[in-house]
C-alpha positions in Angstrom: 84.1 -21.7 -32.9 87.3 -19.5 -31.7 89.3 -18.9 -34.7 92.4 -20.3 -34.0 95.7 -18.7 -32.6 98.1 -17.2 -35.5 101.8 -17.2 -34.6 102.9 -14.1 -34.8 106.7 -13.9 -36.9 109.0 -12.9 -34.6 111.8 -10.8 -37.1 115.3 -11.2 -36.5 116.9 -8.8 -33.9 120.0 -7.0 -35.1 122.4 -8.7 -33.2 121.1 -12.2 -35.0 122.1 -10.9 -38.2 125.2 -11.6 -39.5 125.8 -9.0 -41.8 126.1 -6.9 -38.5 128.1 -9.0 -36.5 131.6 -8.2 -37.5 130.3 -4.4 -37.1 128.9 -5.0 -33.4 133.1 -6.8 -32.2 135.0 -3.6 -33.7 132.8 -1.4 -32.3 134.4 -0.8 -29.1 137.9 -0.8 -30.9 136.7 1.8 -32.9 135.1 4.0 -30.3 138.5 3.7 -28.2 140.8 4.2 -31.9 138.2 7.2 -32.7 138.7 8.9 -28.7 142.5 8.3 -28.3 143.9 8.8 -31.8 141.6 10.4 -34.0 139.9 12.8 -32.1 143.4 14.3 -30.8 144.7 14.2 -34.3 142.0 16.4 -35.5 142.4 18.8 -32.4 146.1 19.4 -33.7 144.9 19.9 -36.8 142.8 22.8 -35.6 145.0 23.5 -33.0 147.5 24.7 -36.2 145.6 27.1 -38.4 145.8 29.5 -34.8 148.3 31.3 -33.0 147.5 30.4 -29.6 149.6 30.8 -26.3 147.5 27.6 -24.3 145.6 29.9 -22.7 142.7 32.8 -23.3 141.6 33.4 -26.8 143.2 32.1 -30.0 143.3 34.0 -33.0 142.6 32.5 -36.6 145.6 32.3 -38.8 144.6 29.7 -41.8 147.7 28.2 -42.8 150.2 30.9 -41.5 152.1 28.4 -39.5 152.8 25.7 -41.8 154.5 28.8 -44.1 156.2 30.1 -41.0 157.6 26.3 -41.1 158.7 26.2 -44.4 160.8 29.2 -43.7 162.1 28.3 -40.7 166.1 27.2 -40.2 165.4 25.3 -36.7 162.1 23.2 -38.3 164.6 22.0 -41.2 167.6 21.5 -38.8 165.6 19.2 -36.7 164.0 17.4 -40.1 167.4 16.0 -41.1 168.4 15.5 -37.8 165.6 13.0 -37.7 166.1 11.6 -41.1 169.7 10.6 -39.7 168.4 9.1 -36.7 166.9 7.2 -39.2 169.6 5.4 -40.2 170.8 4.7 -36.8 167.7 3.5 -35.5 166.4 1.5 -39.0 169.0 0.7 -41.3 172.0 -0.4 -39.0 170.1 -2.3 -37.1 168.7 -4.1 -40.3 171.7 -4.7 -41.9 173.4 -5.9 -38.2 169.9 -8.0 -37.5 170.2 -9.7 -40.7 173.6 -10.7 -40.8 173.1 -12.1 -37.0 169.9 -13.6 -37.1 171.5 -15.4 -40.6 174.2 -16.5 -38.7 172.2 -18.1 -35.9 169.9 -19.6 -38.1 172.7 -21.5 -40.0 174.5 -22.2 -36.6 171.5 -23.5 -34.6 173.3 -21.8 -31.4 172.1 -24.0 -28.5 170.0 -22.1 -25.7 168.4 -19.7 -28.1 165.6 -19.0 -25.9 167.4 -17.5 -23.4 169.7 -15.7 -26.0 166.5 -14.4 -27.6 165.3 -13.0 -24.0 168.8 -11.0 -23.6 169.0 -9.5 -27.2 165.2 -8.4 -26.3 165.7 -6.5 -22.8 166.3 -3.5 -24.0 162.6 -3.3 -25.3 161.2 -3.5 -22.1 163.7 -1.1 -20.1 162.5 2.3 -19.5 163.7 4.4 -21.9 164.7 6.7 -18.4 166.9 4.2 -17.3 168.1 3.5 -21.1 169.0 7.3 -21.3 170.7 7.8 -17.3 172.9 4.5 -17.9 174.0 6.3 -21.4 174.6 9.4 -20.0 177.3 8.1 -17.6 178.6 5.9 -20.6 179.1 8.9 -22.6 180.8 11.1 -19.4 184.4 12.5 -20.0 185.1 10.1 -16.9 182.6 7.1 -18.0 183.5 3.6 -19.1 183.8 4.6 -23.1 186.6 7.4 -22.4 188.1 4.9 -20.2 188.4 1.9 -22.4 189.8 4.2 -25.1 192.2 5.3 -23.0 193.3 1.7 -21.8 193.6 0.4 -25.8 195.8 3.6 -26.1 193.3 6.0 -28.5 193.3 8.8 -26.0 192.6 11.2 -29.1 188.7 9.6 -29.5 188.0 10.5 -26.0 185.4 13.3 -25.9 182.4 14.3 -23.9 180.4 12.5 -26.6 176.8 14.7 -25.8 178.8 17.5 -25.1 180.8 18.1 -28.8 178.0 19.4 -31.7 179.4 16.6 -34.1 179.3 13.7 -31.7 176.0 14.1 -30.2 173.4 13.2 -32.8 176.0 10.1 -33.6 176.0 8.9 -30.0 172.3 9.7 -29.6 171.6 7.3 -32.6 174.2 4.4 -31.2 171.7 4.0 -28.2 168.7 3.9 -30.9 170.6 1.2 -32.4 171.4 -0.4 -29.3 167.4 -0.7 -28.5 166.1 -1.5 -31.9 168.3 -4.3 -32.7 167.3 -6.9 -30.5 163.1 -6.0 -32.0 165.1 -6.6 -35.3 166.5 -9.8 -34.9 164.0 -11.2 -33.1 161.5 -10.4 -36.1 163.8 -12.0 -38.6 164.4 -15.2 -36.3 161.0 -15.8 -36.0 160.7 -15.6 -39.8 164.3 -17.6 -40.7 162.5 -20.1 -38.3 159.9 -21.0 -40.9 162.3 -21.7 -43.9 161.8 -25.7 -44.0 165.7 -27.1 -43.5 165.7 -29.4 -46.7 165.3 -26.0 -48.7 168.9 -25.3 -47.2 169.6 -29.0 -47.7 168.6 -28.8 -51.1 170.6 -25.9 -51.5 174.0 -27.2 -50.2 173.5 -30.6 -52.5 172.9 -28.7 -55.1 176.5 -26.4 -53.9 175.1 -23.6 -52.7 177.3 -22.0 -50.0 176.4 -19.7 -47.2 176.2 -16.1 -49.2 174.4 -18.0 -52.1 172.2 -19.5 -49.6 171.3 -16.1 -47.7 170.3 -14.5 -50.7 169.0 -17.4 -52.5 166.9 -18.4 -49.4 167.0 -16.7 -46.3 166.6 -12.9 -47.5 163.4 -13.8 -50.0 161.8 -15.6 -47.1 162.2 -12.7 -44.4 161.2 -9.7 -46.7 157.8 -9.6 -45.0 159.4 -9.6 -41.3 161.8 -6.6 -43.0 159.1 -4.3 -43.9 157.9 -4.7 -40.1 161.3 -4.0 -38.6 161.9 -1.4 -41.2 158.0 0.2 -40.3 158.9 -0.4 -36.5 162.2 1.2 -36.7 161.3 4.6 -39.0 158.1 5.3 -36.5 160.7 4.9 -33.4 163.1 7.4 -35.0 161.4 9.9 -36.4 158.8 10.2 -32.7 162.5 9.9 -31.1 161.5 12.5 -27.6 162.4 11.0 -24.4 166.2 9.9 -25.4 166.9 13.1 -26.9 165.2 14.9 -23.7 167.0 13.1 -21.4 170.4 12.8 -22.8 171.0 15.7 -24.9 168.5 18.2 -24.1 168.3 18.9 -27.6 171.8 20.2 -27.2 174.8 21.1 -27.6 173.0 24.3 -29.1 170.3 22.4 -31.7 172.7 19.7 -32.6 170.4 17.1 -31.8 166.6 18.5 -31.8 164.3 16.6 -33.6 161.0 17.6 -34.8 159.3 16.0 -31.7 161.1 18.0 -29.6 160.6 20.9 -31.7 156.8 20.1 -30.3 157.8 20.0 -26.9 159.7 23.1 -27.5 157.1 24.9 -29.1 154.3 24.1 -26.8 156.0 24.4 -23.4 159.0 27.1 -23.7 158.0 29.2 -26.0 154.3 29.0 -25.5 153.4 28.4 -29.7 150.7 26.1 -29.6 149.3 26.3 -33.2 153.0 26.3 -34.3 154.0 23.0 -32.2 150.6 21.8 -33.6 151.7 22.2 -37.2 155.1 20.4 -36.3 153.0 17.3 -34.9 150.5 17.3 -38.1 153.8 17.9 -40.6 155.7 14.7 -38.9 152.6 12.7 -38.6 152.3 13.1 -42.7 155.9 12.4 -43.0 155.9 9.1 -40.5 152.9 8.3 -42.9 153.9 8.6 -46.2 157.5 7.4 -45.9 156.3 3.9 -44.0 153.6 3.8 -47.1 156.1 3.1 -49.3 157.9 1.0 -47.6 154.7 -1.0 -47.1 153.9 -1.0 -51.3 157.4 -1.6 -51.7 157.4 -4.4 -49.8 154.1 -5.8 -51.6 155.3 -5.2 -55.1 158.8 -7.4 -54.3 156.7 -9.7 -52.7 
């Protein structure tokens, strides 16, 4: 008699197994995180413990650049210039987003998609065209002069990129300009899923509008604010193409920032390992100042 046939167990193949699964989908995400951001992140980082011109050898210097840094006038120039851009490009816009957004959610403003789509464009101009149309804003001859000349303050008119204490000002205007519409729009979408008998309750009970926007409105929205306020920080403080193209820098260094410090570095003066150390020094700045906003925001919470 012919022993009969055993069924051999076939074991599970990896991609049956669930443990694995979640590991198999970020994969590729990973791969494509790991080439494009970490992998030139740790370049820099190498890139700034040498003195380096971009091209032939490179010779060890540890962490001679990062002291050269901490001596340097320019660097610390350019780090408060960004920390007032800052303000311009994160906190006004906040403040003006809030009060806004509050004021069309109470108002229920009819057509508020298409009122959405306007306050957005600037987002998804080119920040080249964002910067020429400034420029000729900003000309001795352009519309702003002129309309101060018409309402008859002929003593504010100035070649705003032109004057050392009107540049970084007029620079961060335009950085308002863009971020506010991102800002409102975040804190609409979030005033949008306060149920209304919460405001109804509210006004029975004889709440009025301030009572009901800090009550209410401002509790609700403090997870869309640490996103606007995250946004906002990275987009000032990796400020380039608007300083670039409007300003140059300029007048003099009234308006570098330490990203264009990098530029700078790399480029004119041929530094590499210096405009390295600039890049890894801002990337630990961008990175601990949006943690705490992030565990500030979860601790309110």
């Amino acid at each position: 008699m012919t022993e009969p046939v055993r069924r051999r167990r076939s074991r599970p193949s990896v991609l049956a197994s669930s443990r694995w699964t979640p590991y198999l989908f970020l994969a590729p995400a990973l791969v494509v995180y790991g080439a494009f951001s970490l992998y030139p992140l740790v370049r820099a980082l190498q890139f700034s413990t040498y003195e380096w011109s971009g091209f032939g050898p490179a010779t060890f210097v540890g962490l001679q650049n990062y002291a050269d840094l901490a001596a340097d006038d320019n660097f610390r120039a350019a780090l408060g210039h960004a920390f007032v851009l800052m303000f311009f490009y994160a906190v006004l816009p906040l403040v003006i987003g809030l009060a806004l957004a509050a004021i069309l959610r109470r108002g229920q403003v009819r057509g508020m998609g298409f009122f959405r789509t306007i306050i957005f464009l600037p987002q998804v101009i080119a920040l080249a065209v964002v910067a020429v149309a400034w420029r000729q804003i900003y000309a001795p001859n352009g519309p702003l002069n002129q309309f101060l000349q018409a309402v008859g303050l002929d003593n504010l008119a100035r070649g705003w990129l032109g004057e050392p204490g009107a540049a970084l000002p007029a620079v961060g205007f335009i950085g308002t300009w863009l971020e506010m519409g991102l800002v409102m729009l975040l804190l609409l979408a979030g005033m949008g899923r306060i149920p209304n008998e919460v405001y109804e309750a509210a006004r029975l009970d004889g709440a009025g509008a301030v009572r009901e926007f800090f009550a209410i409105t401002l509790p609700a929205v403090r997870a869309e604010i640490v996103t606007a306020l995250v946004l906002t920080v990275i987009a000032a403080l990796k400020t380039f193409d608007l300083v670039y193209l409007t300003t140059g820098g300029g007048p003099g260094t009234a308006t570098t920032v330490p990203s264009y410090e990098v530029y700078r570095r790399a480029f004119e003066l041929k530094d590499v390992g210096s405009a390295s150390a600039v890049a890894i020094v801002l990337t630990v700045i961008i990175f601990v100042i949006n943690l705490g906003i992030t565990r500030i925001g979860e601790r309110e919470a």
